[in-house]
C-alpha positions as CSV (number, residue, x, y, z in Angstrom):
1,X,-33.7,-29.7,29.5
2,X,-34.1,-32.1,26.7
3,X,-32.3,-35.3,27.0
4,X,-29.6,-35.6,24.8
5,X,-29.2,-32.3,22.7
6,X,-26.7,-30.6,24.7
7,X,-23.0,-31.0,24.3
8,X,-20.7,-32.6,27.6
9,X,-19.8,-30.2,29.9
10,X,-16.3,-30.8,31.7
11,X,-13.6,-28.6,33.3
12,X,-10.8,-27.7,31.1
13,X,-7.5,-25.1,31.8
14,X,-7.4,-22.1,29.4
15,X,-4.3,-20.8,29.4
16,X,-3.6,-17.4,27.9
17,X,-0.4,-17.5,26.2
18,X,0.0,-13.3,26.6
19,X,-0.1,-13.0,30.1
20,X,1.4,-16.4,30.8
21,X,-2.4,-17.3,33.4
22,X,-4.3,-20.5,32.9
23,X,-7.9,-20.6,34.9
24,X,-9.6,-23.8,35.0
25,X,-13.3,-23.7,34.2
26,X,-16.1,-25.7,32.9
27,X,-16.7,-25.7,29.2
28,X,-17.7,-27.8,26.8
29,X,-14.6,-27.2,24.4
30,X,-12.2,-30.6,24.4
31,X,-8.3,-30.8,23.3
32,X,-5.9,-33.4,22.6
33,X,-3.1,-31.2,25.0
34,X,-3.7,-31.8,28.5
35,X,-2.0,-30.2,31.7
36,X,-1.8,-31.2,35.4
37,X,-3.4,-28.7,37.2
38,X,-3.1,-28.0,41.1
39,X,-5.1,-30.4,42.4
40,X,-3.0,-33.2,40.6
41,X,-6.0,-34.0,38.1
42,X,-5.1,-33.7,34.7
43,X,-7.1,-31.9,32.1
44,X,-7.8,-30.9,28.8
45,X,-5.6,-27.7,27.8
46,X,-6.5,-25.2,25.4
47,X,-4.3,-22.0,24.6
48,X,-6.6,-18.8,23.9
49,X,-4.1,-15.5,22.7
50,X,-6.0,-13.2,24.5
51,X,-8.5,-13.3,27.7
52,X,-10.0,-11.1,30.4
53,X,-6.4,-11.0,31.8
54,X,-4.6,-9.5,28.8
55,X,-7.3,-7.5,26.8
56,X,-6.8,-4.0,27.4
57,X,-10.7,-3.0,27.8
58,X,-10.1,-5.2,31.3
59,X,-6.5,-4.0,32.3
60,X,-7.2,-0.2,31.1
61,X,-4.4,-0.6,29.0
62,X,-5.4,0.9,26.0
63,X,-3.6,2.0,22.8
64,X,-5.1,5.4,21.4
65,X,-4.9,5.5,17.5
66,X,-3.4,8.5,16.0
67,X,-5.6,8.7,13.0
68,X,-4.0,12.0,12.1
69,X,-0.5,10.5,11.9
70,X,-2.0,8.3,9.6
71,X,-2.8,10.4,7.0
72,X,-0.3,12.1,6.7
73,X,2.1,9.5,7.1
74,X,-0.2,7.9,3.7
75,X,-0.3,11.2,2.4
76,X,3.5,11.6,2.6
77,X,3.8,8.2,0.9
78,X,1.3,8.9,-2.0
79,X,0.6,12.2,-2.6
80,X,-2.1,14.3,-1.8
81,X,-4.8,13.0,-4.3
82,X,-6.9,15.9,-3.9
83,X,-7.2,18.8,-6.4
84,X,-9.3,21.6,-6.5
85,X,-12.1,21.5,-8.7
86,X,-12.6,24.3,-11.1
């Protein structure tokens, strides 16, 4: 690798504020917030909303949209727009 070019590395705490988890891990991200971790180091911390812990592609959690509900809920609420044409 080039000397130089590449931004520090160091190990930070992500903390996912949904399901309340923080994971240490190397990054090269840097916050004023630190935390004190396990080991008794103390680190940078940065809060993320959503990681591999929360995101329902990863927990199977998924939420179906009812696209049909939709439209008739906005139909309902403006009218069907649609006339025939003669």
């Amino acid at each position: 690798m080039k000397p130089r070019i590449h931004p520090d590395s160091r190990l930070v705490v992500f903390r996912d504020r949904a399901a309340d988890v923080a994971f240490l891990t190397r990054s090269t991200a840097d916050s004023p917030r630190t935390i004190e971790w396990q080991d008794g180091n103390t680190y940078p911390l940065i809060d993320v909303e959503i990681s591999s812990t929360s995101h329902a592609f990863y927990t199977g959690n998924q939420r179906v949209l009812d696209t049909a509900g939709r439209v008739e809920r906005f139909e309902r609420r403006y009218g069907r727009t649609r006339k025939a044409a003669r």
